[in-house]
Steps between C-alpha positions, in 0.01 A plus 500: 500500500623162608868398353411283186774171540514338190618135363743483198214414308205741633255264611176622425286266675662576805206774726776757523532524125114423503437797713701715322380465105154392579178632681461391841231252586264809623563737243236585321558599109391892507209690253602736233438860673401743272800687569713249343831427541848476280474101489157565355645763279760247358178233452393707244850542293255321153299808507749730460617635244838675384304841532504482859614839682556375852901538515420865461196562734670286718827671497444803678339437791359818700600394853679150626280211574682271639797536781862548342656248641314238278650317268425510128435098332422548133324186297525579114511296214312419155171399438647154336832495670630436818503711867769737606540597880635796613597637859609844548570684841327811308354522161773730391774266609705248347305141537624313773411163378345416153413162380362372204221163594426235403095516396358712262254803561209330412605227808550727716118692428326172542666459860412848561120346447549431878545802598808412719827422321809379701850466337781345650846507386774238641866547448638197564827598521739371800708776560409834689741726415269716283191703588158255457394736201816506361513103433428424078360172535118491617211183506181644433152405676196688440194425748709175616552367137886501317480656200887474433820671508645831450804747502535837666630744237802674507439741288162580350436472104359831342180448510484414866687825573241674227216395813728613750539824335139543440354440822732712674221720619240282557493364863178230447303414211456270198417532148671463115832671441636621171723245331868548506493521083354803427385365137328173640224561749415160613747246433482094427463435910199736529530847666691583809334501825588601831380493874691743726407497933688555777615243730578499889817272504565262822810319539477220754887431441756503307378218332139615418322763444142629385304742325139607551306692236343790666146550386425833390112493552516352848396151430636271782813301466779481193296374176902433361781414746813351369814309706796459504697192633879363502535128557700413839 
């Protein structure tokens, strides 16, 4: 992967940014396969319901399917509400990065209509003294359009660490979880959903870095890739 340079202001009508959060010229959109996928999985989050079982077939899988040096990104969130992202180096570890944006689930389905969703984050910090994932402040773009700001967490609420805890086992998947109050099983925002995949993670420098969902039924290139920038 080419190093990603970025302006103070991510330029997104610039061709690298172009080529980054949008199809290329000769890409063709690709057919549903009858084997499906997890981005089509999330599609249908409206037809679930709360009675869905998928955390535990999912959670004990017979053999590993993908390789284990994959890292874990985890989108969750309800129905009504907005997105969480999650990136773990192992579904059992502590989340590296977590970050609440700034569109609702709903938003982000209709994008998935595409079948190719590309988010970028931008720190436009000036200093390089921490780690790119360990800046707070973060621009978000989704298929080349800003949707806003947000701030890495420092420590995750209880029901974010209720998902963690729950998906511990499960190394891909999506479906309903149970709501963190046991007497209330859907709440105001709608159920909570979740889409869990593996991601091969690129760093072109210290200033960028990428990761590429890894397609479980063999479909060809990432349906979800997400980056990560630092102004310069």
């Amino acid at each position: 992967m080419p190093t990603v340079h970025s302006s103070p202001y991510l330029q997104m009508d610039s061709p690298a940014i172009l080529s980054l959060l949008r199809p290329t010229p000769g890409e063709k959109p690709r057919k549903s396969s009858s084997g499906g996928g997890l981005m089509r999985m999330f599609k249908l989050f409206p037809m679930l319901t709360s009675g869905c079982k998928m955390v535990a077939l999912l959670g004990r899988p017979r053999k590993p399917l993908l390789k284990d040096s994959a890292t874990t990104g985890t989108i969750f969130g309800y129905r009504k509400g907005r997105v969480c992202l999650a990136i773990q180096d192992d579904p059992h570890c502590v989340p590296m990065f977590v970050i609440e944006l700034p569109m609702l689930t709903s938003l982000l389905q209709k994008e998935m209509a595409s079948d190719i969703v590309r988010i970028a984050l931008e720190s436009e910090t000036k200093t390089h003294k921490k780690k790119l994932l360990e800046e707070f402040v973060w621009a978000v773009y989704c298929n080349g359009r800003k949707v806003g700001y947000s701030i890495r967490r420092k420590q995750l609420p209880d029901d974010e660490l209720h998902v963690m805890q729950l998906l511990r086992g499960v190394s891909m998947g999506a479906g309903v979880l149970p709501n963190p109050n046991e007497k209330e099983t859907v709440t105001s925002d709608g159920e909570l959903t979740y889409m869990r995949a593996r991601f091969e993670r690129v760093v072109g420098s210290k200033d960028s870095e990428a990761f590429y969902m890894i397609n479980p039924d063999g479909a060809p290139g990432p349906e979800l890739s997400i980056f990560f920038v630092r102004a310069r």
